[in-house]
C-alpha positions as CSV (number, residue, x, y, z in Angstrom):
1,X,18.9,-9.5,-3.9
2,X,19.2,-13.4,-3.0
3,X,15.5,-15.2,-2.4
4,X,15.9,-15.5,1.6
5,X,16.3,-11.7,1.5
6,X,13.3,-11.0,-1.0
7,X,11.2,-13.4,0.9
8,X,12.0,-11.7,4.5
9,X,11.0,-8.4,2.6
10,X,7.6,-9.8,1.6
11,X,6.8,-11.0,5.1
12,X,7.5,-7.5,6.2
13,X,5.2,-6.2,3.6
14,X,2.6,-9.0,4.1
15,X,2.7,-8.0,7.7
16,X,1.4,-4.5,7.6
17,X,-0.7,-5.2,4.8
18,X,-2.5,-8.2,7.2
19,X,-3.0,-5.3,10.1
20,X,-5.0,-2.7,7.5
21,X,-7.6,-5.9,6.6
22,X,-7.3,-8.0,9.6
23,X,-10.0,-6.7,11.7
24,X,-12.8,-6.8,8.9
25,X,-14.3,-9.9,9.4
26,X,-14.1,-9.8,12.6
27,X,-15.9,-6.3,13.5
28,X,-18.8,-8.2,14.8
29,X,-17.4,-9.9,17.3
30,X,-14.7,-7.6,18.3
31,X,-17.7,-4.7,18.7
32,X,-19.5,-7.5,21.4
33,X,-16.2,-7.8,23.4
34,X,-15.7,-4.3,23.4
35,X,-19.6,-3.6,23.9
36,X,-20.1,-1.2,21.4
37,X,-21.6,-1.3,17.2
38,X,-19.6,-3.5,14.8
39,X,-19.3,-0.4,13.0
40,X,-17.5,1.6,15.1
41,X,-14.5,-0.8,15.3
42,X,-14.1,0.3,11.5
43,X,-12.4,3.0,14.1
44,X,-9.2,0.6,14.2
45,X,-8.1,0.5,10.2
46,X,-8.7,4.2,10.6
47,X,-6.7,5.1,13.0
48,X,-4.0,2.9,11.7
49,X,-4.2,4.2,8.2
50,X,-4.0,7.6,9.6
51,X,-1.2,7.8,11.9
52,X,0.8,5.8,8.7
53,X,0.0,8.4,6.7
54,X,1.5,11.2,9.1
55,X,4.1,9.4,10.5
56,X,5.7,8.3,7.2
57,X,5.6,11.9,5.9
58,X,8.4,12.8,8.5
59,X,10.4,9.5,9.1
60,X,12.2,8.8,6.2
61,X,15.3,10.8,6.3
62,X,15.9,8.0,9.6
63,X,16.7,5.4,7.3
64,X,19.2,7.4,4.7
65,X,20.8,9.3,7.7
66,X,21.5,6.0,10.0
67,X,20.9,3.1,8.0
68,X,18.0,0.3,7.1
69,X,18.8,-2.9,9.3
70,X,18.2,-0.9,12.9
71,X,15.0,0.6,12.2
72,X,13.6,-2.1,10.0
73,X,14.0,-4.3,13.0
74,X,13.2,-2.2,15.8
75,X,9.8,-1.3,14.4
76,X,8.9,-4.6,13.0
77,X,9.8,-5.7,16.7
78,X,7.6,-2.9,18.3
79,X,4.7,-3.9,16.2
80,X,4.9,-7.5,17.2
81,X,4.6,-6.7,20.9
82,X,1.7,-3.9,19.8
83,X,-0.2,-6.6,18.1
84,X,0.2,-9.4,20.8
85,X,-0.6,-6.4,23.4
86,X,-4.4,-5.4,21.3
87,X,-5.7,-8.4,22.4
88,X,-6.0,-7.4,26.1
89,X,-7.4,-4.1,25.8
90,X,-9.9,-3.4,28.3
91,X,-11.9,-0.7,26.0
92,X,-12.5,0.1,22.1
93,X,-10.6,3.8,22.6
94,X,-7.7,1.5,24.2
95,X,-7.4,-0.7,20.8
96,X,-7.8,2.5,18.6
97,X,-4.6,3.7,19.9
98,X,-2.7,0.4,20.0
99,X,-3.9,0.7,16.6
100,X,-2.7,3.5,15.9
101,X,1.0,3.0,17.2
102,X,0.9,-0.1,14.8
103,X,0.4,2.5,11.9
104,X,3.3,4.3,13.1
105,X,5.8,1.6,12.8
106,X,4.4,0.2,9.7
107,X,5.0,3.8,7.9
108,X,8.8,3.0,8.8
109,X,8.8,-0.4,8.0
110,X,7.3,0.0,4.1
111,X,9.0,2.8,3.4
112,X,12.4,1.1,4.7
113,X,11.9,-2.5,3.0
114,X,11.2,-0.9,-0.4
115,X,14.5,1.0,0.2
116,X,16.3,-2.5,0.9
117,X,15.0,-3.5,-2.4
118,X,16.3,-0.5,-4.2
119,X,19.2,-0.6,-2.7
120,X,20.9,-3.6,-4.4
121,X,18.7,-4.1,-7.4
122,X,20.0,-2.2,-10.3
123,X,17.8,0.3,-11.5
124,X,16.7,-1.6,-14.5
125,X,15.6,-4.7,-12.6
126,X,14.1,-2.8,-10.0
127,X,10.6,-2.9,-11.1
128,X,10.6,-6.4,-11.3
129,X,11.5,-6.5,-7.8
130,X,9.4,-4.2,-6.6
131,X,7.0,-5.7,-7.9
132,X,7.9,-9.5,-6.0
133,X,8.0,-7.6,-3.0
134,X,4.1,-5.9,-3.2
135,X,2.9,-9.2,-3.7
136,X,3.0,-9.3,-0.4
137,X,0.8,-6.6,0.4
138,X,-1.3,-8.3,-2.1
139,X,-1.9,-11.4,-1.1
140,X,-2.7,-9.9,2.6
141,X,-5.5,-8.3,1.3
142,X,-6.7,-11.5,-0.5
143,X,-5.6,-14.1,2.2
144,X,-6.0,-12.1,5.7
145,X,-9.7,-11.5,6.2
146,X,-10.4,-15.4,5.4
147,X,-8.1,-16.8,8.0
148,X,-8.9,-13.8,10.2
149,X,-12.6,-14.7,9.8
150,X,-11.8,-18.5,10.1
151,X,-9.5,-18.6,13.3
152,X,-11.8,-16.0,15.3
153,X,-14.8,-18.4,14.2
154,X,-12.7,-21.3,15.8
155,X,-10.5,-19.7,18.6
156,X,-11.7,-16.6,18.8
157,X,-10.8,-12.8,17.5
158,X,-7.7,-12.3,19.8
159,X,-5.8,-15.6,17.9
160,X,-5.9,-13.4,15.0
161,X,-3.9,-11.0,16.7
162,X,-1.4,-13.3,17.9
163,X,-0.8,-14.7,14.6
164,X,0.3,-11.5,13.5
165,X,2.3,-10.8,16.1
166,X,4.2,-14.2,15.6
167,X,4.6,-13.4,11.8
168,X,6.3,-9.8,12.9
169,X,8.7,-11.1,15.3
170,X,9.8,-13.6,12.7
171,X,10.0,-11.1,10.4
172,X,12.7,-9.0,12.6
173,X,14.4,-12.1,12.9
174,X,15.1,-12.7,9.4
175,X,16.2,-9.0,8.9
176,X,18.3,-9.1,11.9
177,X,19.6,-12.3,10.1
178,X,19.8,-12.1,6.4
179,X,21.1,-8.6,6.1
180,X,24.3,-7.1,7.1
181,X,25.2,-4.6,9.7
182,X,24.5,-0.6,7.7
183,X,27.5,0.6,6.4
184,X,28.6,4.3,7.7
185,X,27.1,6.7,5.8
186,X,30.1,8.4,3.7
187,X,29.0,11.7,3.5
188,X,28.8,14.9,6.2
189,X,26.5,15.0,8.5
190,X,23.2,16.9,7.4
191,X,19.9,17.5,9.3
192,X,16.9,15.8,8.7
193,X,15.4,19.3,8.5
194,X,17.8,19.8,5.3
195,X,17.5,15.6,3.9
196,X,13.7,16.9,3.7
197,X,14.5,20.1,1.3
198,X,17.5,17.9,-0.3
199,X,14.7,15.3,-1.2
200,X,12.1,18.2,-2.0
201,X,14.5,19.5,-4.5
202,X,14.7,16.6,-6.9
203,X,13.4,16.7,-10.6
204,X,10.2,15.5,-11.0
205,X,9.8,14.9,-7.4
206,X,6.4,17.3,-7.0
207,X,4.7,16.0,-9.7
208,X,5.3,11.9,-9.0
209,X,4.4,12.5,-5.4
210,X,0.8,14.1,-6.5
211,X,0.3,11.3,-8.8
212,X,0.6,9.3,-5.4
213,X,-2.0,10.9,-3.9
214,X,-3.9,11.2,-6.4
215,X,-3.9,8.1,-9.3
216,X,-2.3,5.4,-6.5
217,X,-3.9,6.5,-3.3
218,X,-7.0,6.6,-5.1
219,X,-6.7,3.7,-7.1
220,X,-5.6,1.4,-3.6
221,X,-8.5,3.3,-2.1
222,X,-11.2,1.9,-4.7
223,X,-9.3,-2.0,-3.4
224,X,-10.5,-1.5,0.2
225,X,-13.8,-0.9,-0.5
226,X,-13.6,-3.3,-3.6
227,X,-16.0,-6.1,-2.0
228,X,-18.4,-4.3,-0.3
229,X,-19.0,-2.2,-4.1
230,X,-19.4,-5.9,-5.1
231,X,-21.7,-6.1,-2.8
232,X,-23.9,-3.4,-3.6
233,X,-24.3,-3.9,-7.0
234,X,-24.8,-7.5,-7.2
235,X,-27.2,-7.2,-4.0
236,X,-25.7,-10.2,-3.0
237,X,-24.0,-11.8,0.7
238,X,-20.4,-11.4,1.8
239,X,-19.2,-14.9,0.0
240,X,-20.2,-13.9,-3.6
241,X,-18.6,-10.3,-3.2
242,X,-15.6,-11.6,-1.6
243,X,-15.2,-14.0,-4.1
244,X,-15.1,-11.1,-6.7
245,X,-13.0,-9.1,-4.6
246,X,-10.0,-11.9,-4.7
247,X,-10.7,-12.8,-8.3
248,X,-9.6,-9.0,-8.8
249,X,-6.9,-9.1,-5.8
250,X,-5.4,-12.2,-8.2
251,X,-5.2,-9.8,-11.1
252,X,-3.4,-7.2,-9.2
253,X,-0.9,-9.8,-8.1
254,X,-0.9,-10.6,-12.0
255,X,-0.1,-7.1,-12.9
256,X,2.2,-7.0,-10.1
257,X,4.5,-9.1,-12.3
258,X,3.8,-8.4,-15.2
259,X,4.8,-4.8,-14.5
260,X,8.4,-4.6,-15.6
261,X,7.7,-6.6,-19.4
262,X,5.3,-4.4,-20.4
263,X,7.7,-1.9,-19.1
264,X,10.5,-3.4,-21.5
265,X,8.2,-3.4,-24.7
266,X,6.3,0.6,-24.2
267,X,9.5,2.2,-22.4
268,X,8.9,4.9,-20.4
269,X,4.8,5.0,-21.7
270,X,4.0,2.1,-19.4
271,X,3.4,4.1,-16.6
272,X,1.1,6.0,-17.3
273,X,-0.3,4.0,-20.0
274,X,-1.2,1.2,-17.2
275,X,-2.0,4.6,-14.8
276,X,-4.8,5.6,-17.3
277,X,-6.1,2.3,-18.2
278,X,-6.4,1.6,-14.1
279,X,-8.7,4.8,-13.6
280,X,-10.5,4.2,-17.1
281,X,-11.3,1.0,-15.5
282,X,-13.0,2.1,-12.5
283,X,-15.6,4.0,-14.7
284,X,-15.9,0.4,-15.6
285,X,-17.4,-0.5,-12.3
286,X,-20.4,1.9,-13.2
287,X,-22.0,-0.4,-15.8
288,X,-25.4,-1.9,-14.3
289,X,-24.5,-5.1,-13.9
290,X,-26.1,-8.0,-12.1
291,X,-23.8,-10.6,-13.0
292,X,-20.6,-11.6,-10.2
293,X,-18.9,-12.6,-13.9
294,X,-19.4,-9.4,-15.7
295,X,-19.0,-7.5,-12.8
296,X,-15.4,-9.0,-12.1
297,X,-14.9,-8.6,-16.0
298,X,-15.5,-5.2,-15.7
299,X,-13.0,-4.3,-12.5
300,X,-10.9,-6.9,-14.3
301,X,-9.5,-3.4,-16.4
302,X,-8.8,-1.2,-13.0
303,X,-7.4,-4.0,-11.3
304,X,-4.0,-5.2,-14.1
305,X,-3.8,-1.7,-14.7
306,X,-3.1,-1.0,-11.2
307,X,-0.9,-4.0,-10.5
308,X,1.2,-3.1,-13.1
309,X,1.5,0.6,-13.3
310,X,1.7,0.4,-9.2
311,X,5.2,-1.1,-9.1
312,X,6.7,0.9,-12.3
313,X,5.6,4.4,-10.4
314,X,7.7,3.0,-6.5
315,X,10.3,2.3,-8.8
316,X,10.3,5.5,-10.6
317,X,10.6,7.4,-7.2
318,X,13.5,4.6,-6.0
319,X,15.3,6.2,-8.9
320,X,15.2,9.5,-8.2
321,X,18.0,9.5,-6.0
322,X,20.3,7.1,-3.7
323,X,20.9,9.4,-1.1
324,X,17.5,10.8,-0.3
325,X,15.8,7.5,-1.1
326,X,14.4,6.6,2.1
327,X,13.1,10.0,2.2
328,X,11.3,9.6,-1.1
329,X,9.6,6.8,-0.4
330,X,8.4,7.7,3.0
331,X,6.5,11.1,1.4
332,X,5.4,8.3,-1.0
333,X,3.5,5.6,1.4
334,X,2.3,9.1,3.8
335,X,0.9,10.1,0.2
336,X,-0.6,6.9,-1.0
337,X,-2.1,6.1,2.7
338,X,-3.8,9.2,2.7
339,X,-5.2,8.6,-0.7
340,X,-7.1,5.3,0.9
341,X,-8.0,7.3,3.5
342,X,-9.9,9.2,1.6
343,X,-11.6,7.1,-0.5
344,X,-12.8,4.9,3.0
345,X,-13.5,8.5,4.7
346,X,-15.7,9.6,1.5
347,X,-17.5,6.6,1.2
348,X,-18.4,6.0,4.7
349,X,-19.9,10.3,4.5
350,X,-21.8,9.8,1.3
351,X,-23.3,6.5,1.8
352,X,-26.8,6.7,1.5
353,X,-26.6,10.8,-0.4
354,X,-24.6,10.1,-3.2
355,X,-25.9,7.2,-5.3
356,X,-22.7,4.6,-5.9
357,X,-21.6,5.6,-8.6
358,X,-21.2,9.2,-7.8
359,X,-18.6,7.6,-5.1
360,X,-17.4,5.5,-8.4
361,X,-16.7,8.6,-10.6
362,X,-15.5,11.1,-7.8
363,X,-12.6,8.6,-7.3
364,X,-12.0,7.6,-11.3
365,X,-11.8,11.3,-11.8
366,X,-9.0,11.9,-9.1
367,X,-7.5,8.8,-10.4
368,X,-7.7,10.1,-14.3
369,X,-5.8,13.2,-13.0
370,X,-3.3,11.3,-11.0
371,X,-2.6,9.8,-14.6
372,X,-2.1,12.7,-16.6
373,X,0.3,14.5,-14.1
374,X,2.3,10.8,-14.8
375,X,1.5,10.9,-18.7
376,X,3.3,15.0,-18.0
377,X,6.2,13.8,-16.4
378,X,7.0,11.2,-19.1
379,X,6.9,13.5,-21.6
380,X,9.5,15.9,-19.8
381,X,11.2,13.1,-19.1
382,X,11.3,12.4,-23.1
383,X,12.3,15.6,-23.6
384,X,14.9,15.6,-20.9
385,X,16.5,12.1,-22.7
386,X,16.4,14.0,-26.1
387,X,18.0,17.1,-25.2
388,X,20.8,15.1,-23.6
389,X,21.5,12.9,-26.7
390,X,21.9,15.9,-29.1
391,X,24.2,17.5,-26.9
């Protein structure tokens, strides 16, 4: 995996990260040009995050039947024309399906780049980059919603869209450039019916997919509504919470990289070692605090361990299997997107019944048994190694 092709991967990531946090800043304004409540363009990310979810459930045997390059670049250039297209909606229920289409191609393009990636990185080094390759999802959580908030401030909420729309269409450019032509696929012809019970049938499949839903969607869940829990517990403005918010968006990045060393010292324990240590560090985010310094201190815990474990579990599922890995991975970002789902759909119904940290434990205690379905599946895979040595 040369740099130009790593970097092309990360702007596709950095992409559809940017259109899940893009319109938060800008609710406000985007609710007056619309004419309706801030709150219910919130209906955008929804939509977005839902159709993702679906649509990536069923479109990954595309990519291991046909190839990578094609629909890698055909969505990436369907969702620049969506995003330059938003901007001229003539009504909220308009934008919320634009919205949604873009959540359709972005559950082929994640699901495809991360393929890419595993596709010529050998298996040990494939956490690592992984890993280089989330930062961009990262930093679009971190960097997005300031220049989001910043541009619309100086040239209003549709340049926002624009931008992204720009960044896409380079983005299909430098796939269309950088990578080579897919190769014919060697084997018979299958249906996409039977790729789906070919990739159902793989060891360890069921229980790493749960442990998608539950520790990572979970855990990812708990980051979008990181700053506004800031928020609420420090009873402070948007600046101060956002500033905590990136302080722990920095750490994820951290444990982003940091992933495949610790990986190298604890073996296969690292997963869910980092997997436990993330949701124990949630519970963290319970302590009554009043300080913005504690308070990161405290999510400080939830955030490495999720940067970390996040890239050695994709990985993990990469692994499984070459010719159903596109597959894999698709059930993988369906799974993890309806995890955040969740968590944004539960804490938008029990704000203001459940006290915070109700919200706080409900999602460490889905995230604790995410990590003991991954602390299982190491052991079996222990077991597995040490039945094969002694015979």
């Amino acid at each position: 995996m040369t740099g130009h092709r790593l970097a092309a991967l990360w702007l596709c990531l950095f992409v559809i990260g940017s259109a899940e946090v893009v319109a938060g800043p800008i609710m406000q304004v985007m609710g007056d040009a619309f004419g309706v409540p801030a709150s219910a363009v919130a209906y955008l990310p929804a939509a977005y995050g839902l159709a993702y979810a679906v649509i990536a459930s069923i479109a990954g045997p595309i990519s291991d039947r046909w190839g990578r390059k094609w629909p890698l670049m055909t969505s990436l250039s369907a969702f620049s024309l969506l995003c330059g297209v938003l901007p001229s909606s003539g009504s909220l229920a308009t934008a919320i399906a634009l919205s949604a289409a873009l959540g359709m191609m972005a559950a082929i393009i994640q699901p495809v780049s991360l393929s890419l990636v595993s596709d010529v990185t050998a298996p040990a080094d494939m956490a690592r980059r992984i890993g280089q390759v989330f930062i961009g999802l990262m930093t679009a959580f971190i960097v997005t919603p300031v220049v989001s908030g910043l541009v619309a401030a100086r040239f209003g909420w549709q340049t926002s869209y624009h931008i992204l729309a720009l960044l896409a269409a380079i983005a299909a450019v430098l796939v269309a450039r950088l990578f080579p032509a897919d190769r014919a696929m060697s084997r018979a012809p299958v249906t996409l019916l039977a790729m789906h019970r070919g990739a159902l049938g793989l060891d360890e499949i069921k229980v790493r997919l749960a442990a998608s839903f539950l520790w990572l969607g979970w855990m990812a869940g708990i980051g979008a509504v990181a700053a506004e829990i800031a928020r609420r517990k420090l009873q402070t403005g948007p600046a101060e919470a956002g500033a905590v918010a990136a302080f722990w968006g920095a750490l994820i990045m951290a444990g982003n990289l940091s992933g495949h060393r610790i990986e190298k010292r604890l073996a296969i324990g690292a997963l869910p070692i980092m997997a436990g240590m993330a949701a124990i560090g949630v519970l963290a985010l319970m302590l009554p605090v009043t300080s913005a310094v504690v308070l990161a201190g405290a999510g400080a815990i939830w955030a490495f361990g999720y940067g970390c474990a996040g890239p050695l579990h994709h990985a993990r599922l990469s692994n499984l299997s070459e010719d159903y890995r596109g597959t894999v991975n698709s059930y993988h970002a369906s799974l993890l997107n309806l995890g955040i789902f969740s968590v944004s759909s539960l804490y938008a119904l029990t704000l203001g019944v459940l006290s915070l940290n109700m919200f706080i434990a409900a999602v460490a205690t889905m995230g604790l048994a995410g990590a003991f379905l991954l602390i299982m599946a190491a052991r079996l895979l222990g077991l597995g190694k040490a039945r094969s040595a002694r015979s």
